[in-house]
KOLVOLO-103247 format. One record per residue (C-alpha): residue number from 1; x, y, z; residue in one letter. Coordinates in steps of 0.001 Angstrom, whole numbers, padded with zeros to 6 digits, m for minus. Last residue first. Example, Ala and Ser with C-alpha at 12.3 -4.5 7.8 and 13.67 -1.06 7.14 Angstrom:
# KOLVOLO-103247
{2 {013670 m001060 007140} 'S'}
{1 {012300 m004500 007800} 'A'}
//
This chain:
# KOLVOLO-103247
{82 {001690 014644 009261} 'X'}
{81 {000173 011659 010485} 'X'}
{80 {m003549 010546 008775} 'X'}
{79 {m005895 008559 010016} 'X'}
{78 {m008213 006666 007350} 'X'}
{77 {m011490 004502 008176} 'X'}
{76 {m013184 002425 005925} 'X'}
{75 {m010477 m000392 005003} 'X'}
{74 {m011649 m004086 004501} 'X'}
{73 {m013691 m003094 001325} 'X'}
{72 {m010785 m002549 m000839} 'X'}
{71 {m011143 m000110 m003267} 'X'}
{70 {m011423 002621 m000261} 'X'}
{69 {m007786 002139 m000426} 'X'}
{68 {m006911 003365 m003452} 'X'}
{67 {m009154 006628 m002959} 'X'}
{66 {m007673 007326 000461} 'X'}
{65 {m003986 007340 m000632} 'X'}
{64 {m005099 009946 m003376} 'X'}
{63 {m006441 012038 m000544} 'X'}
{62 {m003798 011798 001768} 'X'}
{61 {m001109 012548 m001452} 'X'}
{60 {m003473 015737 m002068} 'X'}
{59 {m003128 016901 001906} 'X'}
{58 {000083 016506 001244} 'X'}
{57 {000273 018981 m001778} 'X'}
{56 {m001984 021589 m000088} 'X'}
{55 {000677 021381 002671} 'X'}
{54 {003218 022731 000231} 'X'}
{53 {006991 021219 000480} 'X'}
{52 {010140 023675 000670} 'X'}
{51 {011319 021953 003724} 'X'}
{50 {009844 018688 003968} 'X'}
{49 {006706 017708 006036} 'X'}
{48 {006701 013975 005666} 'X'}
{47 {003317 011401 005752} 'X'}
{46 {002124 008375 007318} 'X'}
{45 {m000925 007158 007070} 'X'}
{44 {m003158 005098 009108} 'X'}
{43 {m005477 002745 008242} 'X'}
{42 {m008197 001403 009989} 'X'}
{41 {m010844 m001242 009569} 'X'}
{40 {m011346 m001245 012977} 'X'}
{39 {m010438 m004909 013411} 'X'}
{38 {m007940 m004857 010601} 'X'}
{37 {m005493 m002408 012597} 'X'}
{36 {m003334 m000944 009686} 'X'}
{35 {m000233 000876 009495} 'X'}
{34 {001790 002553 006397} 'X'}
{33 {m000537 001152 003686} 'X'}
{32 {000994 000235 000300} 'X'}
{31 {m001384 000738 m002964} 'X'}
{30 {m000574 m001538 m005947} 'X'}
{29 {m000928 000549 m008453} 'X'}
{28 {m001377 000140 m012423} 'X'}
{27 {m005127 m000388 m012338} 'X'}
{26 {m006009 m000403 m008305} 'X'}
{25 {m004501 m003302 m006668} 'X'}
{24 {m006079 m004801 m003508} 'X'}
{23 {m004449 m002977 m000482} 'X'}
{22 {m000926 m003884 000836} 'X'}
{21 {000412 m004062 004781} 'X'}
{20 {003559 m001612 005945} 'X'}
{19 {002737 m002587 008968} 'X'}
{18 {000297 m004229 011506} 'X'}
{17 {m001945 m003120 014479} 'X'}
{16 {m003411 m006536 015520} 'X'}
{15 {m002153 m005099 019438} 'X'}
{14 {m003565 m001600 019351} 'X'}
{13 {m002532 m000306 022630} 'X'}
{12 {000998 m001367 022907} 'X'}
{11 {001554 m001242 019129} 'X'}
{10 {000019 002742 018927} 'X'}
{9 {002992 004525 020882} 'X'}
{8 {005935 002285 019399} 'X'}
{7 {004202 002185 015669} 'X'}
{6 {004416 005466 015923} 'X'}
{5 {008040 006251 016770} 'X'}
{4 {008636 003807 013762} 'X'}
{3 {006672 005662 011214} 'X'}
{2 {008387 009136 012664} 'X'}
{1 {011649 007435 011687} 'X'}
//
């Protein structure tokens, strides 16, 4: 849901922002990127607050996000949305 709601704010400003777009693979994983706008060489991430979850532990799933995609040299800017 929130992905959608931001894709609605950010698509009529940003308009090469695309979604759900996949980094070169890393080992085993094959890192998917919420929304990306090439020219910037951003990527923006998406993440949930559920009940009962730890912030310390999503701010550990942005920072394992940001290692895969640092393997590919198009990316060199990460947002993320909490």
């Amino acid at each position: 849901m929130s992905r959608t709601l931001l894709w609605g704010v950010l698509a009529p400003l940003f308009p090469y922002l695309h979604a759900e777009e996949y980094a070169s693979p890393v080992g085993q994983k094959n890192p998917r990127m919420e929304l990306t706008i090439l020219s910037l060489g951003l990527v923006v991430e998406v993440k949930f607050d559920r009940p009962g979850a730890r912030f310390a532990d999503i701010v550990e799933e942005v920072v394992a996000d940001a290692s895969l995609y640092r393997s590919d040299s198009r990316w060199f800017s990460l947002v993320p949305f909490v």
